[in-house]
C-alpha positions in Angstrom: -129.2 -40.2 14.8 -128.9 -41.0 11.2 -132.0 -41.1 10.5 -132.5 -37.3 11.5 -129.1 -36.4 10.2 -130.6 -37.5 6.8 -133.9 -35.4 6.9 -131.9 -32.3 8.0 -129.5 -32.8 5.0 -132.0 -33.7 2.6 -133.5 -30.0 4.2 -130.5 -28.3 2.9 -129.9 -29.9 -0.1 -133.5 -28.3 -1.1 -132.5 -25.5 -0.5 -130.4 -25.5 -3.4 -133.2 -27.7 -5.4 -131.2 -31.0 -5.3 -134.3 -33.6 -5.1 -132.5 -35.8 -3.4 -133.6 -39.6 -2.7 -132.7 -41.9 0.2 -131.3 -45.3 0.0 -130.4 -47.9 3.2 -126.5 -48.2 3.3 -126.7 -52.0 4.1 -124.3 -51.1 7.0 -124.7 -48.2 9.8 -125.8 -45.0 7.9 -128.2 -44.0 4.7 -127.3 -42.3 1.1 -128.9 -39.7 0.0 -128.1 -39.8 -3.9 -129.6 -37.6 -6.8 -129.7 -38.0 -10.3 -127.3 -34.9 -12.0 -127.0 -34.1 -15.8 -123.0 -34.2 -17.1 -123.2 -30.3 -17.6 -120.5 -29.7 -14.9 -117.2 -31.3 -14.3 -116.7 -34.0 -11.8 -114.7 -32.0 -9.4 -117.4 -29.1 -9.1 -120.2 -31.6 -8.8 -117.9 -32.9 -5.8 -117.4 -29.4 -4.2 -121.0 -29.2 -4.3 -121.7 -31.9 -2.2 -118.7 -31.4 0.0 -119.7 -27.6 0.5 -123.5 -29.0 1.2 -122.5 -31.1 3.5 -120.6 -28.8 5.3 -123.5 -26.1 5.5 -125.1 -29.5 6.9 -122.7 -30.1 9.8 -122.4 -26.0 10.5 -126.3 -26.0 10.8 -126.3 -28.7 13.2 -123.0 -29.4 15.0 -124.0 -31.7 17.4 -125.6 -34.3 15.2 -123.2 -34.0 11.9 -119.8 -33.9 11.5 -117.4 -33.5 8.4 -114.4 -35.3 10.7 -113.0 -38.1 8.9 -111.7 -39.7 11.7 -113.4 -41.7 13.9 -112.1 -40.1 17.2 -112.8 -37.0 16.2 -116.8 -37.8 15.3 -117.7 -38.0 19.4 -121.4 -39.7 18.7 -122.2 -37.4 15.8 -123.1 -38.9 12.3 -120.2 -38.5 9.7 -121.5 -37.0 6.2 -119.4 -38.8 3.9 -118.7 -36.1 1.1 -115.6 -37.8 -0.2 -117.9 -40.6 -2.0 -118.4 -37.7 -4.5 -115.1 -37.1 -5.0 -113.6 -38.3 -8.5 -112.1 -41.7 -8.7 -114.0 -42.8 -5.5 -116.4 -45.9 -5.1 -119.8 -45.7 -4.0 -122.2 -48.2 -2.9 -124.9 -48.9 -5.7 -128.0 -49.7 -5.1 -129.0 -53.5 -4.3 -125.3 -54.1 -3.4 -125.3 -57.0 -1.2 -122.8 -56.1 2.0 -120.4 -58.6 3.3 -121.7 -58.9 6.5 -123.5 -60.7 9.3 -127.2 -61.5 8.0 -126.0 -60.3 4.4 -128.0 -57.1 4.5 -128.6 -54.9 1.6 -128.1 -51.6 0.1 -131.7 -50.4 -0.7 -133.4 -47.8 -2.2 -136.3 -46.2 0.2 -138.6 -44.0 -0.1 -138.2 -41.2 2.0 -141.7 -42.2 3.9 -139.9 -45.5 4.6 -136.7 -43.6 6.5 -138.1 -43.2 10.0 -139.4 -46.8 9.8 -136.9 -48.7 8.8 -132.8 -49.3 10.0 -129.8 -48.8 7.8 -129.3 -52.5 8.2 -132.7 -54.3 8.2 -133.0 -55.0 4.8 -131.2 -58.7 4.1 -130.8 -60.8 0.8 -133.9 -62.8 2.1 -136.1 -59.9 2.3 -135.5 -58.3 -1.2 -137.3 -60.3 -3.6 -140.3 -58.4 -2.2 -139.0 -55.2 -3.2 -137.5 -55.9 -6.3 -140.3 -54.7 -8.6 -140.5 -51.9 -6.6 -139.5 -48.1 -8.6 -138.9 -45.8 -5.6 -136.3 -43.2 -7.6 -139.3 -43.1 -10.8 -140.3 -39.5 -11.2 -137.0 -37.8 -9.9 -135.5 -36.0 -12.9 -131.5 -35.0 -13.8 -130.2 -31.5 -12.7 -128.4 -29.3 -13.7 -126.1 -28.1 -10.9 -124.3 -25.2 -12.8 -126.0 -22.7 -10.8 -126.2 -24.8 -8.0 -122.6 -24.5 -7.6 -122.3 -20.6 -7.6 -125.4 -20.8 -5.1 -123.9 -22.8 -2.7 -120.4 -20.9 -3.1 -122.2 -17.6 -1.7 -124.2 -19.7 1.0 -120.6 -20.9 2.2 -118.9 -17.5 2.5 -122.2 -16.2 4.1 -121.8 -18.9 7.0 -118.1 -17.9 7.0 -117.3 -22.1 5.9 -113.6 -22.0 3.9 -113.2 -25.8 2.4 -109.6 -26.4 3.1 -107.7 -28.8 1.4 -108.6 -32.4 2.3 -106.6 -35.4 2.2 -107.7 -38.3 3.6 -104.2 -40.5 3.8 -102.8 -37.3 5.3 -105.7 -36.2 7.4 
């Protein structure tokens, strides 16, 4: 499921021209990341991916969901808009997870996604890839029309983004 969560999403976020790229999460899911010029704030760069992901989960309710809480996912794959939020962590690429096997946060290339788990990738396996440039050729964007863009998209699916706080969610 998170595999095809990931290609719709990366559908939608061409709409809007983000080039997105695709990296392994080390744990249960993928990133999809892109590389942005500074020529909008934070916050507006965050209601960008929070209103994309939520065109995302409208398109395709019963494979994404925008519920933070577990219980309230039932099976679907959780689009994690609050790791764009500001003051919030992220994991980075070749971040080795504290888990089982030590697997990896990886960069993929989107040819790779159907091929290979969110998981599979272990601190034994990496050397291999480490000379590897997946990301090379994706440019910076400018998002400041992106932002009014996907504004109008939300009102034309009828989407409101309520307030959102996760310790009081």
């Amino acid at each position: 499921m998170a595999r095809q969560a990931a290609h719709r999403l990366r559908n939608v976020l061409e709409g809007f021209a983000i080039d997105t790229m695709i990296m392994t999460s080390g744990s249960n899911g993928y990133h999809l990341r892109a590389r942005i010029e500074p020529a909008i704030p934070a916050h507006e760069a965050a209601v960008i991916a929070r209103g994309t992901a939520a065109l995302g989960a409208a398109a395709h309710p019963d494979l994404m969901t925008l519920a933070f809480r577990k219980n309230e996912r039932e099976g679907r794959v959780f689009v994690d808009w609050l790791r764009n939020a500001p003051y919030s962590t992220s994991v980075v690429p070749w971040s080795l997870r504290a888990r089982v096997g030590a697997p990896i946060a990886v960069p993929i290339d989107w040819d790779e996604l159907d091929v290979t788990d969110p998981n599979e990738i272990h601190m034994v396996d990496v050397t291999s890839r480490l000379d590897l440039v997946p990301w090379d050729g994706h440019g910076s964007l400018d998002l400041r029309e992106t932002a009014a863009n996907v504004g109008a998209a939300l009102d034309d699916a009828g989407i409101a983004l309520e307030p959102f706080d996760r310790f009081r969610s």
